[in-house]
N, C-alpha and C positions, 0 to 999 in steps of 0.2 A: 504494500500500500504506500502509496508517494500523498506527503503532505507538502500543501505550497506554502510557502512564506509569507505572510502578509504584508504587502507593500505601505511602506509609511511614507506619506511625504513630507518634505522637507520646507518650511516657511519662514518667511524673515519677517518680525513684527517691526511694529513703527521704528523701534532703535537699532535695527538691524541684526537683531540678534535671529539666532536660525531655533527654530525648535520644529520637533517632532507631531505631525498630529497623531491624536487619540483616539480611539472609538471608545468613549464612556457613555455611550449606550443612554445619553441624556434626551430625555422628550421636550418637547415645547410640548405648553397648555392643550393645545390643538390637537396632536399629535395622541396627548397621555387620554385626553375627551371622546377621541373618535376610537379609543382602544375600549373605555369605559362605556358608550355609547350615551353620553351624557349631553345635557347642555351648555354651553358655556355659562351661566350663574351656578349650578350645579356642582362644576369644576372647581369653579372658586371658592366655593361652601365647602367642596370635598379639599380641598390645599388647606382652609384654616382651622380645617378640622380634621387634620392627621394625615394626610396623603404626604408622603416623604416628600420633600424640594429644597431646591436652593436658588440661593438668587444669583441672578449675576448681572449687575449691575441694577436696572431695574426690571430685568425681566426672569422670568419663573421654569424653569428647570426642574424634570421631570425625571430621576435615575430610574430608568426602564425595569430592572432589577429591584429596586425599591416597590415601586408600582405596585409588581407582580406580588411580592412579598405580602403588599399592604391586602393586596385582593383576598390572597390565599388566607390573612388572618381576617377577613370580612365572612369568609365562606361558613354558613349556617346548616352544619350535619342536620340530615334529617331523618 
């Protein structure tokens, strides 16, 4: 079995510094709502009330893993 490498690339930010991108697996609001099948006030009732996030800057960031987490402890055995 051959595994590929995951190609990273390479970017220079404002100071020219080079970094690495990431795949951290982060959702925008949009992205985490249409996985939830919610509505956008919904979303934001589920972020201030316990859906994992972060901000970055002023916008809202969704750890996809997080998410999933938060779903799987929502889930009501029956």
């Amino acid at each position: 079995m051959t595994h590929k490498a995951k190609e990273k690339s390479i970017y220079k930010n404002r100071e020219g510094h080079e970094f690495m991108e990431r795949n951290l697996n982060l959702l925008t609001v949009e992205e985490a709502r249409s996985i939830l099948r919610v509505g956008r006030n919904v979303m934001y009732d589920l972020i201030k009330n316990g859906v994992p996030h972060i901000k970055v800057g002023k916008q809202i960031r969704i750890p996809y893993d997080g998410l999933i987490a938060w779903i799987n402890q929502q889930t009501i055995a029956s």
